[in-house]
N, C-alpha and C positions, 0 to 999 in steps of 0.2 A: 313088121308093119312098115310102109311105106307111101309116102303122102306125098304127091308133087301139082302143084298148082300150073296155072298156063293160064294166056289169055290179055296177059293185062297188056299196055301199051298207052300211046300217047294219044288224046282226045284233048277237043274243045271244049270248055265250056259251055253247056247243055246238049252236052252228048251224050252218048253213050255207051255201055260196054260190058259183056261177059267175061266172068273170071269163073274158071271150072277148077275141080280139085279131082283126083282120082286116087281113091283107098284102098291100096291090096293088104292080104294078110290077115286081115279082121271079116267078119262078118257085118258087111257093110251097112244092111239093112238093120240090126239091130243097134246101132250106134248113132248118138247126136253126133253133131258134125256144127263147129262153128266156122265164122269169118273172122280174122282180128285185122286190125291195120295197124302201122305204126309209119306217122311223119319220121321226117327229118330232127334228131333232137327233144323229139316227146315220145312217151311211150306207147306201147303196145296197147291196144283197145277194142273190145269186143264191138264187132259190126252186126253182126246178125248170129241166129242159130235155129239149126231145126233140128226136129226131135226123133226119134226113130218112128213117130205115129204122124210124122206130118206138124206139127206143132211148130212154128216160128213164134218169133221175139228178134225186136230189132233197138240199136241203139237210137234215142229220140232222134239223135241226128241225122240220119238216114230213112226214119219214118218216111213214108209214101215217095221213096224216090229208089229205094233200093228194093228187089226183090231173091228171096234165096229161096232154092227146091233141088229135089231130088231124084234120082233114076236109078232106085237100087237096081235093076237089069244089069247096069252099068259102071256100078261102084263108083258113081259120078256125085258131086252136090256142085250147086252152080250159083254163081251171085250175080245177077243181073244188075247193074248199076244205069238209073236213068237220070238226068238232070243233072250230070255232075258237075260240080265246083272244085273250081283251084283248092278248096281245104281238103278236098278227097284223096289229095296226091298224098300216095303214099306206097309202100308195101304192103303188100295184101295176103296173106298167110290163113293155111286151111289147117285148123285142128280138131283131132279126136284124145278122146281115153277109152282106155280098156283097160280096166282093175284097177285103176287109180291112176295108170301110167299115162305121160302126156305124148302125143307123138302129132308133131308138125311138120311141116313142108318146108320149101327151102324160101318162099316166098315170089310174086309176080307183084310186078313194078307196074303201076298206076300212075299215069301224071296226067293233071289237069289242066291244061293250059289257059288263060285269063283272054 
């Protein structure tokens, strides 16, 4: 299984920005697929998630500004980021499971600038 994220880079504040993740080795379509971020110094934090049926869930924080979907054609999930804020900067990491095991990416760097 292998997860590699892309996308992220430097924006202003109330910009905005695609962060893609691409998942070989599993059966793409059948698996959730989250967002986590993690600052500088704090921890790791679920951003969003969707479900193998289309199903999202997003953290309050990112309510109506973030958007995440899917391309199973594509083994793709993508997090649309709009309106972002200097607290958005962070790492931005794409994980799944399959059978209990966790398998994540290496991480794409987000920073917000003020």
């Amino acid at each position: 299984v292998q997860v590699v994220e892309s996308g992220g880079g430097l924006v202003q504040a109330g910009g905005s920005l695609r962060v893609s993740c691409v998942a070989s080795g599993i059966i793409f379509s059948t698996r959730r697929m989250d967002w986590y971020r993690q600052a500088t110094g704090k921890q790791r934090e679920l951003v969003a998630q969707i479900s193998s049926d289309g199903t999202t869930a997003y953290a309050d924080s990112v309510k109506g500004r973030f958007m995440i979907s899917r391309d199973n054609a594509k083994n793709t999930v993508y997090l649309q980021m709009n309106s972002l804020k200097p607290e958005d900067t962070g790492v931005y990491y794409c994980r799944t499971t399959v059978w209990g095991d966790e398998y994540w990416g290496q991480g794409t760097q987000v920073t917000v600038s003020s």
